[in-house]
Backbone as JSON Lines, residues from 0, in Angstrom:
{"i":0,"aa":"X","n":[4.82,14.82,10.13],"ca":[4.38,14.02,8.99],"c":[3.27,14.74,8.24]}
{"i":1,"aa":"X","n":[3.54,14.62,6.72],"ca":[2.4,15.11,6.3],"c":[0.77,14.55,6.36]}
{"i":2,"aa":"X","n":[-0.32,14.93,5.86],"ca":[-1.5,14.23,5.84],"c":[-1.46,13.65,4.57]}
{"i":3,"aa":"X","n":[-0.79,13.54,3.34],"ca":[-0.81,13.22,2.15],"c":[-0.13,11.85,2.65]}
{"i":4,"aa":"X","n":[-0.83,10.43,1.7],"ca":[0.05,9.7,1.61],"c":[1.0,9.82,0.49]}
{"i":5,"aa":"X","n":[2.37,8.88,0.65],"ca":[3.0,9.03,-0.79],"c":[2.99,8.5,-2.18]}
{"i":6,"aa":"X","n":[3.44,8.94,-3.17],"ca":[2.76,9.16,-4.73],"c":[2.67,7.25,-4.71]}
{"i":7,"aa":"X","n":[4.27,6.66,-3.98],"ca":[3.99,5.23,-3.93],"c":[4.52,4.58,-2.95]}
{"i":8,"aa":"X","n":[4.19,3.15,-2.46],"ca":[4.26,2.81,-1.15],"c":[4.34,1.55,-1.47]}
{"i":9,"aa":"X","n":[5.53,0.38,-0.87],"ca":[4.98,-0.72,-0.76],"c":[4.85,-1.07,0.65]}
{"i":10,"aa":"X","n":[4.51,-2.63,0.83],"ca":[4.85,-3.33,2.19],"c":[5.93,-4.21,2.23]}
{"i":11,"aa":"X","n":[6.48,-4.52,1.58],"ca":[7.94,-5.02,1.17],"c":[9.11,-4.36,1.65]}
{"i":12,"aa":"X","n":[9.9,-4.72,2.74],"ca":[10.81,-4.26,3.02],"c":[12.17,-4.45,2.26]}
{"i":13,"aa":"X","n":[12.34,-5.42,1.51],"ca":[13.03,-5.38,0.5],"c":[13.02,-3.89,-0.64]}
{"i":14,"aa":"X","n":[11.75,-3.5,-0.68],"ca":[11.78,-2.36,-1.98],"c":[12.0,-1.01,-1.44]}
{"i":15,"aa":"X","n":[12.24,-0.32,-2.27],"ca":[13.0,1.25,-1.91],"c":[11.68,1.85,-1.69]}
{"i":16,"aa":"X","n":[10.45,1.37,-1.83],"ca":[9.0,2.15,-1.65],"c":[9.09,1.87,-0.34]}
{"i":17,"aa":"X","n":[9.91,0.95,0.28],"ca":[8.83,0.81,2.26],"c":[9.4,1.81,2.58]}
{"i":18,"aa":"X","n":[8.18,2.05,3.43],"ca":[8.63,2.75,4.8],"c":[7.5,2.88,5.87]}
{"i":19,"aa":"X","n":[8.43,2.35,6.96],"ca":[7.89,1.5,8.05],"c":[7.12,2.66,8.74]}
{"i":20,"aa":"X","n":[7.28,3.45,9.23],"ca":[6.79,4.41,9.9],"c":[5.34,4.81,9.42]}
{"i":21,"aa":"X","n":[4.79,5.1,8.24],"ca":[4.18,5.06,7.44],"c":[3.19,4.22,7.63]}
{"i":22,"aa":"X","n":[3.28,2.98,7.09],"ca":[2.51,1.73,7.86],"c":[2.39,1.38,9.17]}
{"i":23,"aa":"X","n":[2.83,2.04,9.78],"ca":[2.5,1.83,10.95],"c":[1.26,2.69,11.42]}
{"i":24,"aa":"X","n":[1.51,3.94,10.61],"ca":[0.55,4.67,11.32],"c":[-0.75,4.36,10.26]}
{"i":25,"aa":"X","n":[-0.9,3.56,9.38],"ca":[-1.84,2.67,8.92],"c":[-2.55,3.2,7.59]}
{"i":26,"aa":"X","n":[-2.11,3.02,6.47],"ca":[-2.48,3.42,5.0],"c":[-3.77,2.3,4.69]}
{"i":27,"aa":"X","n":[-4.63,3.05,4.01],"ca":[-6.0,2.43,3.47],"c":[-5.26,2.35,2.1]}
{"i":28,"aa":"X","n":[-6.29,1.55,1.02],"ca":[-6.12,1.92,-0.83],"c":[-7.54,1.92,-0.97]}
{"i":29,"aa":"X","n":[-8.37,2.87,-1.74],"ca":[-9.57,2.38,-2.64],"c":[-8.84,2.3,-3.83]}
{"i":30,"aa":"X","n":[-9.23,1.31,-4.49],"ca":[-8.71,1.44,-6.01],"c":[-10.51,1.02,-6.67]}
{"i":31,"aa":"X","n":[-10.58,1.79,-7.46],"ca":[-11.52,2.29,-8.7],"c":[-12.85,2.1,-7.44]}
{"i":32,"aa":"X","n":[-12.32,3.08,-6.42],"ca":[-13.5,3.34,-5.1],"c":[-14.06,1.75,-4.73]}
{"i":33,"aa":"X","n":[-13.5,1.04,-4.72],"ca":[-13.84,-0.16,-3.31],"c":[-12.52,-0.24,-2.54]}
{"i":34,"aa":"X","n":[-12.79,-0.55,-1.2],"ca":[-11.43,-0.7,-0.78],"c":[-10.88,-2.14,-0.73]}
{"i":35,"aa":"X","n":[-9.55,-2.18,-1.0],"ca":[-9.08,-3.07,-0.86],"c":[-8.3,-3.26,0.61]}
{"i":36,"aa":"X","n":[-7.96,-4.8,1.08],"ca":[-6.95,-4.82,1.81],"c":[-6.0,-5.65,1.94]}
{"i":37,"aa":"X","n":[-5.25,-6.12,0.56],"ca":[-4.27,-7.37,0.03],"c":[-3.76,-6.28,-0.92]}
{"i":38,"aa":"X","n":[-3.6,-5.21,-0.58],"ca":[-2.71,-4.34,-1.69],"c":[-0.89,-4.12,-1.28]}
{"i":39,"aa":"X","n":[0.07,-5.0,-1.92],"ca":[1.06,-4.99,-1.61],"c":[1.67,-3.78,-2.01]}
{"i":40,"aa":"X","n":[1.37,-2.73,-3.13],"ca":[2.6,-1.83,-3.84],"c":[1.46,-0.9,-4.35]}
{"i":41,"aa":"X","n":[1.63,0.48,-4.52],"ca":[1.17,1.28,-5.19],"c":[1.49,2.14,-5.83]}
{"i":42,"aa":"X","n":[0.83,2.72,-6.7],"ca":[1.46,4.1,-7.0],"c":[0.73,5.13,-7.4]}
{"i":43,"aa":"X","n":[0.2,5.89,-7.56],"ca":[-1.31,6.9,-7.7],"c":[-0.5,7.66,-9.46]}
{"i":44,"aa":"X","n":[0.18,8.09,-9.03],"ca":[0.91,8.95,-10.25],"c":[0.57,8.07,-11.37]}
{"i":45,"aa":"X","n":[1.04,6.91,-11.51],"ca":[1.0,5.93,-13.0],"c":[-0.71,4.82,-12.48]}
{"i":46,"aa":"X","n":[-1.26,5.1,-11.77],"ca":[-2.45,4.32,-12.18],"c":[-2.7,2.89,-11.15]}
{"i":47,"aa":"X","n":[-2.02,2.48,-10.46],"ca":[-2.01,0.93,-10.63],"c":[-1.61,0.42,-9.15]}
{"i":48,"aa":"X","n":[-2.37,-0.98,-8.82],"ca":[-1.86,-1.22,-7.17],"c":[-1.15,-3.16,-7.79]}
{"i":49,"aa":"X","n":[-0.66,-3.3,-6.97],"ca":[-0.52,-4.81,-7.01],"c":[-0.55,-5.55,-5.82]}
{"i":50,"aa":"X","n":[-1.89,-6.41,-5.84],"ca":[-2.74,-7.33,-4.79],"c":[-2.34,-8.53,-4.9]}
{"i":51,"aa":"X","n":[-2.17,-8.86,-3.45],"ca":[-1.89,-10.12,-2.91],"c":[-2.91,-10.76,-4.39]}
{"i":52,"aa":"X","n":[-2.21,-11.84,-4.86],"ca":[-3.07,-13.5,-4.87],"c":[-3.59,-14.71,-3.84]}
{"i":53,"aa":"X","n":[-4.54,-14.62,-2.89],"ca":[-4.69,-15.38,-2.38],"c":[-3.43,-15.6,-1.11]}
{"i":54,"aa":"X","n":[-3.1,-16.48,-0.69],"ca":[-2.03,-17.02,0.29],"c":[-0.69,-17.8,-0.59]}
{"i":55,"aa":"X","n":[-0.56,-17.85,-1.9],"ca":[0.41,-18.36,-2.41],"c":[1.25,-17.39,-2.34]}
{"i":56,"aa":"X","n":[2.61,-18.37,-2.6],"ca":[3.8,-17.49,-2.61],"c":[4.97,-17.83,-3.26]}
{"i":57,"aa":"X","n":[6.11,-17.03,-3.35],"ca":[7.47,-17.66,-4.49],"c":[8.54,-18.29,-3.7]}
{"i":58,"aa":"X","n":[9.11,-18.78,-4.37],"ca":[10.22,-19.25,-3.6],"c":[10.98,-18.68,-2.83]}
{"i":59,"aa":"X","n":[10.84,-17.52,-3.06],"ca":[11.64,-16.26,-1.94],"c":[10.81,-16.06,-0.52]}
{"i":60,"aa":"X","n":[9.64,-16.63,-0.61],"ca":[8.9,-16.47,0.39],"c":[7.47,-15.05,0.14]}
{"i":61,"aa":"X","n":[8.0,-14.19,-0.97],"ca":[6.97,-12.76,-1.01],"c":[5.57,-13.29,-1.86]}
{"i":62,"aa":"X","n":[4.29,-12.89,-1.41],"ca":[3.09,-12.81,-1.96],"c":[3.17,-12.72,-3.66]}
{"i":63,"aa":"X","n":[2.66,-13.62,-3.99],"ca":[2.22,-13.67,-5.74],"c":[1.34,-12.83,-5.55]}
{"i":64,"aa":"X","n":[1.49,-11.87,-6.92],"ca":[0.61,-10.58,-7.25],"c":[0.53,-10.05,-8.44]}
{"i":65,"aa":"X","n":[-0.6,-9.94,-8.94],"ca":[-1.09,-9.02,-9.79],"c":[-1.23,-7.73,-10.04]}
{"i":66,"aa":"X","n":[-0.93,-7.12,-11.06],"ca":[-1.06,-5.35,-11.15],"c":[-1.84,-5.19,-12.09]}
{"i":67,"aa":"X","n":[-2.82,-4.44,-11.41],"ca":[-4.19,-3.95,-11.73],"c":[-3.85,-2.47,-12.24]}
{"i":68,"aa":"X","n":[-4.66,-1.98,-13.19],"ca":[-4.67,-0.75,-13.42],"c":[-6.17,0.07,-13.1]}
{"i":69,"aa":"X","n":[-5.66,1.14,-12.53],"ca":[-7.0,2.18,-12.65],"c":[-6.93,3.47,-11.52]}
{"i":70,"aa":"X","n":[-7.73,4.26,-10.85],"ca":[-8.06,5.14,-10.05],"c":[-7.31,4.58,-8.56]}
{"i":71,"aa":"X","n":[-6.21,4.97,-8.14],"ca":[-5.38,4.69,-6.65],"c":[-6.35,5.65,-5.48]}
{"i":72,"aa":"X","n":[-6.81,5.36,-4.76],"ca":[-7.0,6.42,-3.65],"c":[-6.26,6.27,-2.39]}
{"i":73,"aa":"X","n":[-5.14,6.59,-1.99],"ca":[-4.53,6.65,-0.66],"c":[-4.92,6.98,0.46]}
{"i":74,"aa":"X","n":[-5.31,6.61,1.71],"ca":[-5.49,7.69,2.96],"c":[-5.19,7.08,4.53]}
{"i":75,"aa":"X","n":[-4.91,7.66,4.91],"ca":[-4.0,7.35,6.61],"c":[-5.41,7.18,7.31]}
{"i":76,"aa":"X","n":[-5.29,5.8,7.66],"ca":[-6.66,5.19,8.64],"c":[-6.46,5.9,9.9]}
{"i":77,"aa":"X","n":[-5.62,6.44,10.46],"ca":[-5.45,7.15,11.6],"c":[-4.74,8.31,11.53]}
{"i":78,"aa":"X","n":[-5.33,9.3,12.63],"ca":[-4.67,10.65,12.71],"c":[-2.59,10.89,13.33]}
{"i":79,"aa":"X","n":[-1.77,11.8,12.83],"ca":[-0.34,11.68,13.28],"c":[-0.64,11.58,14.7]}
{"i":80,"aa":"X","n":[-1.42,12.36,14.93],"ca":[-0.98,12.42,16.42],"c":[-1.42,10.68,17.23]}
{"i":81,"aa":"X","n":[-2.6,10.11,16.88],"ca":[-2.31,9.07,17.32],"c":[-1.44,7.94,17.65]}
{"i":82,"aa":"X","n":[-0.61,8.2,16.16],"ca":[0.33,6.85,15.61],"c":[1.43,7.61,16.51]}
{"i":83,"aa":"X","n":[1.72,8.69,16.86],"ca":[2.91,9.16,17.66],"c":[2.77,8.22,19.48]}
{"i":84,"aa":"X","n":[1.3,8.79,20.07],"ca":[0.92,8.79,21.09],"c":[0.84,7.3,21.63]}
């Protein structure tokens, strides 16, 4: 695995961004340098994360969310070799 996270990521297993492996081995976001941790979707390339609202949700059951624009920072809260071990 690389040390880069990817350009975009969700937590939605429904979307072509998950991937489980990935989250598992545990992705941070700063967006415009605070960190967040209700960030459902990202993408660094175009700017922008989209954060949980609170505990509401749609009729499908997925987190209501907002997309924020600005500075994405990605980074793996843990080292590969851990998330392997």
């Amino acid at each position: 695995m690389s040390d880069t996270p990817p350009d975009r990521l969700s937590v939605n297993p429904s979307s072509k961004y998950y991937d489980a492996e990935l989250l598992q081995r545990g992705v941070g976001v700063r967006f415009k340098g605070e960190e967040k941790t209700n960030v459902e979707e990202y993408c660094v390339s175009e700017g922008w994360v989209r954060l949980a609202v609170g505990k509401a949700v749609d009729r499908k059951g997925n987190a209501l969310t907002v997309k924020l624009q600005g500075t994405v920072e990605p980074y793996f809260q843990s080292e590969a070799e851990e998330a392997e071990g």
